[in-house]
C-alpha positions in Angstrom: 106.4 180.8 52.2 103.5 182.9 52.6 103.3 185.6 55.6 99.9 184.2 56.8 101.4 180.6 57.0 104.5 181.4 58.9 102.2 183.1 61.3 100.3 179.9 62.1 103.1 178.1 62.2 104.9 180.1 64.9 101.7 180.1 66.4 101.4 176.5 66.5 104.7 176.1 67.5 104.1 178.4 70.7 101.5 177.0 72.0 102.6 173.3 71.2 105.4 174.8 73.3 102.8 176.0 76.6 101.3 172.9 76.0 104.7 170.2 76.7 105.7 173.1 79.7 102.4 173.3 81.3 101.9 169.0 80.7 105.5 168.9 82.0 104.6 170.7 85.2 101.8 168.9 86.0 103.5 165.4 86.0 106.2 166.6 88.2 103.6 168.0 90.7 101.7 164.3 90.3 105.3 162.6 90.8 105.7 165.3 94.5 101.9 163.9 95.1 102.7 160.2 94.9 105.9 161.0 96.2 103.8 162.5 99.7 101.0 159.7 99.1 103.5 157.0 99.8 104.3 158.5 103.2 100.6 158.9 103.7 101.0 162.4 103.7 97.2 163.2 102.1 97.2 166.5 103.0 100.4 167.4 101.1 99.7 165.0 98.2 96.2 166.2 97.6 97.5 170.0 97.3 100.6 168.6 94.9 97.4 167.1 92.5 95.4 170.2 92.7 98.3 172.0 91.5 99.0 169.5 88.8 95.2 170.0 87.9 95.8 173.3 87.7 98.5 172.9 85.1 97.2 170.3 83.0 94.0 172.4 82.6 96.1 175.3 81.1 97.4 173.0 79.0 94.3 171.5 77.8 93.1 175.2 77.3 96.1 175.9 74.9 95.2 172.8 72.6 91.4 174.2 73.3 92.5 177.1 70.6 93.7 175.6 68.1 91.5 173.1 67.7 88.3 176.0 67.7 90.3 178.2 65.3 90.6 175.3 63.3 86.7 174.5 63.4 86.1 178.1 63.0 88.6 177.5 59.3 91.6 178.2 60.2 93.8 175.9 58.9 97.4 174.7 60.0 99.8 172.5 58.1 100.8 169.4 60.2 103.5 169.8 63.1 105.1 166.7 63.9 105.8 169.3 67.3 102.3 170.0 68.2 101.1 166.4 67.8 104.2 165.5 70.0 102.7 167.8 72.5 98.9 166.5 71.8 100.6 163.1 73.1 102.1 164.4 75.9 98.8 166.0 77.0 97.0 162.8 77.1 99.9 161.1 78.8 99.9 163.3 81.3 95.9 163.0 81.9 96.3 159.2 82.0 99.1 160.0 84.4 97.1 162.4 86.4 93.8 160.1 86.6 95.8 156.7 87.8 97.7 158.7 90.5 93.9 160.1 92.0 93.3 156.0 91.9 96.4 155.2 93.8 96.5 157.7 96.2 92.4 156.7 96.9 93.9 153.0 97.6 96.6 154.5 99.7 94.2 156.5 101.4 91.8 152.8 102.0 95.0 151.1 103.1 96.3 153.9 105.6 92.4 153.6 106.7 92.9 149.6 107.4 96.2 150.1 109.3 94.7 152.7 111.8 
């Protein structure tokens, strides 16, 4: 094996690595912000999800570089480990945008009950 290859594939490998750890992080802050949601405890919950924003976007930013050093020609053989952590990504943004849904109906019931 080449020395540029194994290069990109370590690089791949770390950052499919930041990405699952940084995903990871944000769906245990969106669990702690459903968790605070369900005791209509908004204020809590809404700083849990801002923190879980805050993760998923460095995640997002870590798959951001390898996909523009690919469009800029870089090329990477395929890792079954960076599309595993391509899938966790978008879990964890489908995870993220349904818990801002269901906190916002939490938020309209709490509303009713007062």
């Amino acid at each position: 094996m080449s020395e540029p290859i194994e290069m990109e594939e370590n690089e791949l490998v770390s950052t499919a690595m930041q990405i699952i750890l940084h995903a990871g992080d944000s769906r245990i802050k969106i669990t702690e912000a459903l968790e605070k949601a369900k005791q209509f405890d908004f204020e809590n919950a809404s700083k849990a999800m801002e923190e879980a924003e805050k993760a998923i976007t460095l995640a997002h930013k870590s798959q951001t570089e390898i996909i523009q050093n690919e469009a800029s020609g870089n090329t990477y053989q395929f890792s079954l480990l960076f599309a595993h952590a391509q899938d966790t990504l978008m879990t964890i943004q489908s995870e993220l945008r349904m818990a801002k849904e269901m906190i916002s109906i939490l938020k309209l019931i709490d509303e009713k009950m007062k």
